[in-house]
C-alpha positions as CSV (number, residue, x, y, z in Angstrom):
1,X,4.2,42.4,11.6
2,X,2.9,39.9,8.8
3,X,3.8,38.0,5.7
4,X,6.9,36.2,8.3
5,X,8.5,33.5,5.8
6,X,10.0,30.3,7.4
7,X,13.3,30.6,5.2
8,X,13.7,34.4,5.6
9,X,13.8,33.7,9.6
10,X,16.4,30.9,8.7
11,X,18.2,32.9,7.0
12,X,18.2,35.8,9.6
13,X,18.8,33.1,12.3
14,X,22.3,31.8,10.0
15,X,23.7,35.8,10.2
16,X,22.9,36.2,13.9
17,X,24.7,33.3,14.8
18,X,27.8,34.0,12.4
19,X,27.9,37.9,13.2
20,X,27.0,39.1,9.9
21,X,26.3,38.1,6.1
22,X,29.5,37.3,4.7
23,X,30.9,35.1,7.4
24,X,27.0,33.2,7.4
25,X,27.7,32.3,3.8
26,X,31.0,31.3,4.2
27,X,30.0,29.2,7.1
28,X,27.1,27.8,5.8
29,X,27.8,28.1,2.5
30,X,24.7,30.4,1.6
31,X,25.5,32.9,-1.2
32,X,25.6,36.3,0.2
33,X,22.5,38.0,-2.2
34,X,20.0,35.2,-0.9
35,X,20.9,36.0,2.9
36,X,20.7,39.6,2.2
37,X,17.1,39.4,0.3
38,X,15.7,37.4,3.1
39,X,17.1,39.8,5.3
40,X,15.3,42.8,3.3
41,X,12.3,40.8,3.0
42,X,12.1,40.1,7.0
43,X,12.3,43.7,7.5
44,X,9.9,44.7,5.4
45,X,8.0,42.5,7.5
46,X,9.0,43.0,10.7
47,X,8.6,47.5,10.3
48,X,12.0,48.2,11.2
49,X,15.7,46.9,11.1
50,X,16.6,44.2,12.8
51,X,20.6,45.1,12.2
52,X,22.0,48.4,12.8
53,X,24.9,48.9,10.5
54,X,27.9,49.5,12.2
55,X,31.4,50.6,9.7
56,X,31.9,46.7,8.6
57,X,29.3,44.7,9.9
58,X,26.6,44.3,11.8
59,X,24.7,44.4,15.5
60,X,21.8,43.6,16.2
61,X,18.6,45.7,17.2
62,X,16.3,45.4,20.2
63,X,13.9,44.2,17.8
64,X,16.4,42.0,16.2
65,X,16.9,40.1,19.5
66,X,13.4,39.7,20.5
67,X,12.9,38.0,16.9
68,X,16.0,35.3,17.8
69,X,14.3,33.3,19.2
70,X,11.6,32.6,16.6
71,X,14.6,32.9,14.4
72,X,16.1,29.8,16.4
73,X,12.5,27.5,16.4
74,X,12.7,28.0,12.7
75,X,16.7,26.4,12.1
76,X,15.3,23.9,14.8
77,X,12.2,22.9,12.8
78,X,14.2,22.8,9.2
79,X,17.0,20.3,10.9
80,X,14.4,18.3,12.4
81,X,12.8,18.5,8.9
82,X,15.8,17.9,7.1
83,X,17.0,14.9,9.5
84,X,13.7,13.5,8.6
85,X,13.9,13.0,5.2
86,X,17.1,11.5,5.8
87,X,15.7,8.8,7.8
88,X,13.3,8.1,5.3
89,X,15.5,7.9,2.3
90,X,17.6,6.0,3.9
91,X,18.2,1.9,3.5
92,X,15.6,-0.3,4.8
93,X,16.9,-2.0,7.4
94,X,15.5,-3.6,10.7
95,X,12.8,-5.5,11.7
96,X,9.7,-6.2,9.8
97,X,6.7,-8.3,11.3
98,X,3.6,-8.9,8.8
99,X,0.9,-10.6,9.5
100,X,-1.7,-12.0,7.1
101,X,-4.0,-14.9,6.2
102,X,-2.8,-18.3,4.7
103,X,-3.8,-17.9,0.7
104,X,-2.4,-14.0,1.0
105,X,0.6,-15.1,2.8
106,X,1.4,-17.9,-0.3
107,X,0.3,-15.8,-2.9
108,X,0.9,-12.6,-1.9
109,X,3.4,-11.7,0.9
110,X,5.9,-15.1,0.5
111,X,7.4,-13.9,-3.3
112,X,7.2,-10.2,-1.8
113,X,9.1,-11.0,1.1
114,X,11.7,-13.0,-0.7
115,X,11.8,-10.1,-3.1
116,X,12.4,-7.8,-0.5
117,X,15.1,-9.7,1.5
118,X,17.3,-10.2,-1.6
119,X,17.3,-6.7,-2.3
120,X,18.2,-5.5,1.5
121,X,19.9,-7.9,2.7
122,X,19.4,-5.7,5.8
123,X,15.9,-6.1,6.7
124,X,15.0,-8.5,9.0
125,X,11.0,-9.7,8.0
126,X,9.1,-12.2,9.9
127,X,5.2,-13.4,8.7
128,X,2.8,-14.5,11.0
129,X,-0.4,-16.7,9.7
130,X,-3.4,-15.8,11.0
131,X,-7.2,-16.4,10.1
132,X,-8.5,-13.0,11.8
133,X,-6.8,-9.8,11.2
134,X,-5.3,-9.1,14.0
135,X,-4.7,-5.4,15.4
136,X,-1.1,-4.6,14.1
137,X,-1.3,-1.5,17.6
138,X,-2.0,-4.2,20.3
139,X,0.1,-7.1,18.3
140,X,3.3,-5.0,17.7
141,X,3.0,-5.7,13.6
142,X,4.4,-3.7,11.3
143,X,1.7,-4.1,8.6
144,X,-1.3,-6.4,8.8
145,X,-3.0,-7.4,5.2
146,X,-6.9,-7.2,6.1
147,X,-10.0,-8.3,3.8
148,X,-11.8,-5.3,4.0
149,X,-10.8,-1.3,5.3
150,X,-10.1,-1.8,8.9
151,X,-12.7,-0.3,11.0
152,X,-10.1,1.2,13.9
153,X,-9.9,5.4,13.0
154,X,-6.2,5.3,14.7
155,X,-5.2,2.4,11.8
156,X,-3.9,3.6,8.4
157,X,-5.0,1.9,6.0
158,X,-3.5,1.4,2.4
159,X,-5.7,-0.4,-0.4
160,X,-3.6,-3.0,-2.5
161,X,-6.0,-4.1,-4.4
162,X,-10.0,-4.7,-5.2
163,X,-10.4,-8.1,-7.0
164,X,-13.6,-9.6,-8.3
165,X,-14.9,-13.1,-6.8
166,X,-15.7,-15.6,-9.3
167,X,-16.6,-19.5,-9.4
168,X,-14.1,-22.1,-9.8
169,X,-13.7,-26.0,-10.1
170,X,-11.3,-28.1,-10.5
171,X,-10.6,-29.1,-14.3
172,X,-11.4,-32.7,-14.5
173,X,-14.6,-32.5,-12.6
174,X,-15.2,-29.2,-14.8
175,X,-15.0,-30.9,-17.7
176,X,-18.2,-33.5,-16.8
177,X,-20.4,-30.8,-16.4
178,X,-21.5,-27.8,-18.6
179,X,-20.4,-25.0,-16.7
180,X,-22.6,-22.4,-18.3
181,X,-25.2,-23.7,-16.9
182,X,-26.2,-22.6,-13.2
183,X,-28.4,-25.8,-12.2
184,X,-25.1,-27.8,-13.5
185,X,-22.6,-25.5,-11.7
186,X,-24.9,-25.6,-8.5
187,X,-25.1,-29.5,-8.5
188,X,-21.3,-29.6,-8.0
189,X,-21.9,-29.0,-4.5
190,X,-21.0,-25.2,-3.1
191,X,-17.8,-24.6,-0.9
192,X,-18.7,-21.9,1.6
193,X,-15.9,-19.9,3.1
194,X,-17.2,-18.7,6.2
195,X,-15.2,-15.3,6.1
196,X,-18.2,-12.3,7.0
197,X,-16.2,-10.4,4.0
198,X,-17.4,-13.6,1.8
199,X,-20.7,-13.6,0.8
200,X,-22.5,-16.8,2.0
201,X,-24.8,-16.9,-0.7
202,X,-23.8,-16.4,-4.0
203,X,-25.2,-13.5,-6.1
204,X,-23.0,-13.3,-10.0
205,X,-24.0,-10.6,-12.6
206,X,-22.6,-10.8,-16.2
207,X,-21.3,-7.2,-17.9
208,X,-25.1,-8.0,-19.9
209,X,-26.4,-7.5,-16.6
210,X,-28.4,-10.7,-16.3
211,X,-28.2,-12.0,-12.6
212,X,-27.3,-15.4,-11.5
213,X,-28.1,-16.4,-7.8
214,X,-26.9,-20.2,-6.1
215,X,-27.8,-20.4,-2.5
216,X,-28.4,-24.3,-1.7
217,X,-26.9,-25.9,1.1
218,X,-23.1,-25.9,1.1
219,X,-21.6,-29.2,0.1
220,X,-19.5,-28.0,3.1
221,X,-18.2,-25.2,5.4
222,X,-14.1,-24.0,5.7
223,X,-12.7,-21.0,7.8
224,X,-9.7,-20.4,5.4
225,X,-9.6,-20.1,1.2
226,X,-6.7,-22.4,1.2
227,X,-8.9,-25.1,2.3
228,X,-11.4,-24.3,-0.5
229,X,-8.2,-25.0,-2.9
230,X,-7.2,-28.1,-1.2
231,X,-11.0,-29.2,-1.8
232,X,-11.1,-28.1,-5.2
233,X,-7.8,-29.8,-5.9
234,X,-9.4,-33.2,-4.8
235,X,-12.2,-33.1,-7.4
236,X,-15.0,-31.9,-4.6
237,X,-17.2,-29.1,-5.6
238,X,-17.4,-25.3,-6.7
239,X,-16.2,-22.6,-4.6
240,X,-16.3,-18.2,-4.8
241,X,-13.1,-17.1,-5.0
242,X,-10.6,-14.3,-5.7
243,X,-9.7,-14.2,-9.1
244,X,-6.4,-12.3,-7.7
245,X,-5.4,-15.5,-6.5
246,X,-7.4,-18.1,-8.3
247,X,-6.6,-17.2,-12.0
248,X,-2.8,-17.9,-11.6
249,X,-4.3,-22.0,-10.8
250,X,-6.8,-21.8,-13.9
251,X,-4.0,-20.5,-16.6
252,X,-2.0,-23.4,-15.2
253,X,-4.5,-26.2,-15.8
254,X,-5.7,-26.7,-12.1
255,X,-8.4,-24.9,-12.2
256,X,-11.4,-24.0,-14.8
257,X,-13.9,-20.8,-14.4
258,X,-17.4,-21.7,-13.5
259,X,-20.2,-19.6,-15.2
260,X,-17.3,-17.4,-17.0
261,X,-19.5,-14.4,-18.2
262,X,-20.7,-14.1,-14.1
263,X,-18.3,-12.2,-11.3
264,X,-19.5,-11.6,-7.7
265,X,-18.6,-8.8,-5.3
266,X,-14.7,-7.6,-5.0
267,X,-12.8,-8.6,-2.4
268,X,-10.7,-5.3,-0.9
269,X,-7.7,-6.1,0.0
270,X,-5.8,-3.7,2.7
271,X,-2.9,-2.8,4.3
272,X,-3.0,-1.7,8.1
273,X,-0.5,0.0,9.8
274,X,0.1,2.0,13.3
275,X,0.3,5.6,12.4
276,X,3.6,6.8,11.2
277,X,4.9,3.9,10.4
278,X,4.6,4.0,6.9
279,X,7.8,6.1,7.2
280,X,9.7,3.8,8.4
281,X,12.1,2.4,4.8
282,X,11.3,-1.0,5.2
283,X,7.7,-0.4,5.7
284,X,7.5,1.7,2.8
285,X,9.9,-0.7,0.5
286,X,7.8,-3.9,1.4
287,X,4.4,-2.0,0.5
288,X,5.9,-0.9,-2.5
289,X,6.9,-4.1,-4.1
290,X,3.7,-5.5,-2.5
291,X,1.5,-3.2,-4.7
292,X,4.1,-3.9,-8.0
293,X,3.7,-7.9,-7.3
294,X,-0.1,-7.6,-8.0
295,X,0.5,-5.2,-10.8
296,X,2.1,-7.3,-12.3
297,X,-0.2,-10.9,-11.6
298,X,-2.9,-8.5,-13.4
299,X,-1.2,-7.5,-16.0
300,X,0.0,-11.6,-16.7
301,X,-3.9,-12.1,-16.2
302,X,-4.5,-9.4,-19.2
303,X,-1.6,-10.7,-21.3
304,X,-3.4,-14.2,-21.3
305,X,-6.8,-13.1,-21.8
306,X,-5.6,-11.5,-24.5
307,X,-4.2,-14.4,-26.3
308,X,-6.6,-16.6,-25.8
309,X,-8.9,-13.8,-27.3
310,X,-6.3,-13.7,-30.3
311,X,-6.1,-18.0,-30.4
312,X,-10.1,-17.9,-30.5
313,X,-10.4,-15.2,-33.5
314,X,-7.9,-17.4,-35.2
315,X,-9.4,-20.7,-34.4
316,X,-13.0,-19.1,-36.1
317,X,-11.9,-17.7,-38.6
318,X,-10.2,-21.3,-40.3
């Protein structure tokens, strides 16, 4: 015996349970010629008939009913299949617990989730804050947003996005200082965000290549990016940040780029999950429009650069 085909045994296991080929397809509303090629073909296989043909219809062999049961396993595995993908096309629905940090959770997961609920009305989502990333197993979350791949091998882990770290300040205190140059960017005092997936001393390259490297005493020390902003946002130094999150601020006036032509390290950005539960609707829905919400913040971020590109050319050439 060799060459057994999955849907050949289904198909042999549909005329052993009706009694013969023409009540299976009226029963399971097969056509006749497809159960009666997978019945040739599982033959062919098998060495020998697995019907004997008796005026009518048909009885079953010796051989024929030591293969039922295999025959059985196979319509088992195909509804269990079938009821699968059922379940995960249908509605999200339920609960949904995220967890993430403060700046992600503004800028990220709070227009997602409101997103989300509108659509499905249905799902039920809750976000924890949090300044660690917390193990979504052991804290019963649904889907964790980590800086950085998790480390745990039973975790899945989904990438959202990789965005570069550059310098910001805030406008008015950008706009006493040159901000091309590194001793003048350094001397508005560094912001360190004391994250280990932050670099605590601050090495920028340009596309040129040239290298740019600020690592004098922090003006001052926070836990959590959204501090950085509030700092920022009071006049008070120069901090490394997402441009994910920070170029939204500095196309709406609050913010200006420091040392422009000079990006640091990217910042990963990950979803964790418990295994399998990426299956589940709402799961899959909220990670969807998760991933289209930062396609489209880039794509805004390209659409301006662009323009101001254009306004520049314009500007130069009159």
């Amino acid at each position: 015996m060799n060459n057994f085909d999955l849907n050949d045994l289904h198909g042999f296991g549909l005329i052993a349970s009706a009694g013969g080929l023409s009540p299976a397809s009226r029963r399971f509303g097969v056509p006749k010629a497809t159960l009666s090629r997978a019945l040739h073909r599982l033959e062919n296989a098998a060495g020998a008939p697995l019907f004997d043909r008796v005026g009518r219809g048909l009885r079953m062999t010796p051989l024929g009913e030591s293969l039922l049961p295999a025959a059985e396993d196979a319509l088992s595995l195909l509804s269990t299949a079938e009821e699968a993908v059922r379940l995960g096309q249908g509605e999200p629905s339920g609960r949904l617990r995220i967890a993430g940090s403060a700046l992600s959770g503004q800028k990220l997961l709070a227009p997602v989730l409101a997103r989300l609920t509108e659509r499905y009305p249905s799902v039920k989502a809750s976000l924890r804050v949090t300044s660690g990333g917390p193990d979504p197993v052991a804290e019963e979350l649904d889907v964790v947003i980590r800086v950085g791949r998790p480390s745990e091998p039973y975790l899945v882990a989904r990438k959202i996005v990789a965005s570069p770290l550059a310098l910001y300040t805030f406008r008015t205190r950008g706009a006493e200082v040159d901000l091309s140059d590194p001793s003048a960017v350094e001397g508005l005092g560094r912001i360190d965000i004391a994250i280990d997936e932050f670099p605590h001393e601050w090495r920028l390259t340009s596309s040129k290549g040239e290298t740019v490297y600020l690592a004098n005493e922090p003006l001052m020390t926070v836990s959590e990016p959204t501090v950085a902003l509030g700092i920022l946002s009071a006049g008070s130094g120069v901090a490394l940040l997402p441009m994910l999150y920070a170029e939204p601020l500095a196309r709406a006036g609050a913010l200006v780029r420091a040392l422009p032509d000079f990006t640091g390290p990217q910042m990963e950005l990950f979803a964790a999950l418990p295994p399998k539960r990426s299956n589940v609707p709402a799961v899959r829905a909220f990670l969807d429009l998760l991933v289209t919400h930062v396609m489209e913040i880039e794509e805004a971020a390209s659409a301006y650069d662009f323009m101001t590109e254009r306004i520049s050319m314009v500007s130069r050439s009159t």
